[in-house]
N, C-alpha and C positions, 0 to 999 in steps of 0.2 A: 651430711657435712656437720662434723661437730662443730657448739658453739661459740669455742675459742678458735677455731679456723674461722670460721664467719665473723668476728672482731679483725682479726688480722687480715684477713682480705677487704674487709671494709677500707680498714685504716691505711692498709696500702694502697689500694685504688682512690681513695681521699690523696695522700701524700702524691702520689703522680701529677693526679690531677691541679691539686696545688703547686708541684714542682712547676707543670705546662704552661701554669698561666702566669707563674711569673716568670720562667723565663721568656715567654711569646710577651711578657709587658703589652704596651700600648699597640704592638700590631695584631694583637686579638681583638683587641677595644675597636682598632675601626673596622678589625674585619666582621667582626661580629653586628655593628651597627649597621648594617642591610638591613640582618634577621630583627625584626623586631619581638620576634614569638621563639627565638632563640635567646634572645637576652632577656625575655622576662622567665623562660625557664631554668636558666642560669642564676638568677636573680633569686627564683622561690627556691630553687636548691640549697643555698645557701641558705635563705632563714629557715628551710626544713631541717637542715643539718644543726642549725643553733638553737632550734624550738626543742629539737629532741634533745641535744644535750643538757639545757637548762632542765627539763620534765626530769631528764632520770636523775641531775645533781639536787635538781629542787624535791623529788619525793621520796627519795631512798636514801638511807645510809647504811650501810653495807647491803644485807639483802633484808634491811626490815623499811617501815615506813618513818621518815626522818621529823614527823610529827606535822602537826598544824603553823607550828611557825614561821618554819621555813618555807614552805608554799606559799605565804601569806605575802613574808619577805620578798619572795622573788615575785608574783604576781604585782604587788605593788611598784616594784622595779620595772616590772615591763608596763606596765600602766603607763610611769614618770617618763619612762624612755620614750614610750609613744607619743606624746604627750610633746616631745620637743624639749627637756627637761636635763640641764646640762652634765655630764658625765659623772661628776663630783656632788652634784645632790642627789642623783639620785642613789648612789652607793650609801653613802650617807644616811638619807629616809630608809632605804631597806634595812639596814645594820640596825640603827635605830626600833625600827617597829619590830623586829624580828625580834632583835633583845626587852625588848620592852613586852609585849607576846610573851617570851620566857620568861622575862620578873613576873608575869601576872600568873604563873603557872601553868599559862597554854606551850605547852612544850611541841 
């Protein structure tokens, strides 16, 4: 399977799966709350889906590597976010350091 069929079957199996749950809204919520080991694998799906996409926006730009800055940027981003760290500082701090990183020549 080439690997622009392998994107697009992804992203269409993603888009269903997101179609299903919102239109099942809240009667997936309570049917799902039985499974306890159903909802926490639901759960890591989704940060797995959003880890992967932050790694490949945060290290690549086009197909080279997008330098030390932006890695820096976004790891500090997810730090603040963990951290409890309200949505508007922490874009803020990242943009910040990431630019600040580039003035100092770490590109």
């Amino acid at each position: 399977m080439g690997e622009l069929t392998q994107i697009l079957l992804g992203g269409l199996l993603l888009g269903i799966g997101t179609y299903a749950m919102r239109a099942g809204g809240g009667e997936i919520g309570d049917r799902i709350a039985a499974y306890p080991r159903f909802q926490l694998a639901v759960e890591d799906a989704a940060m797995l889906i959003l880890a992967s996409v932050m790694a490949t926006s945060a290290l690549t730009d086009g197909q080279s590597f997008a330098g030390w800055a932006r890695p820096a940027g976004v790891a500090l981003s997810g730090l603040l976010a963990w951290r409890g760290a309200p949505l508007p500082v922490v874009l803020l701090v990242a943009a910040a350091a990431t630019a600040g990183l580039r003035a100092l020549g770490i590109a």
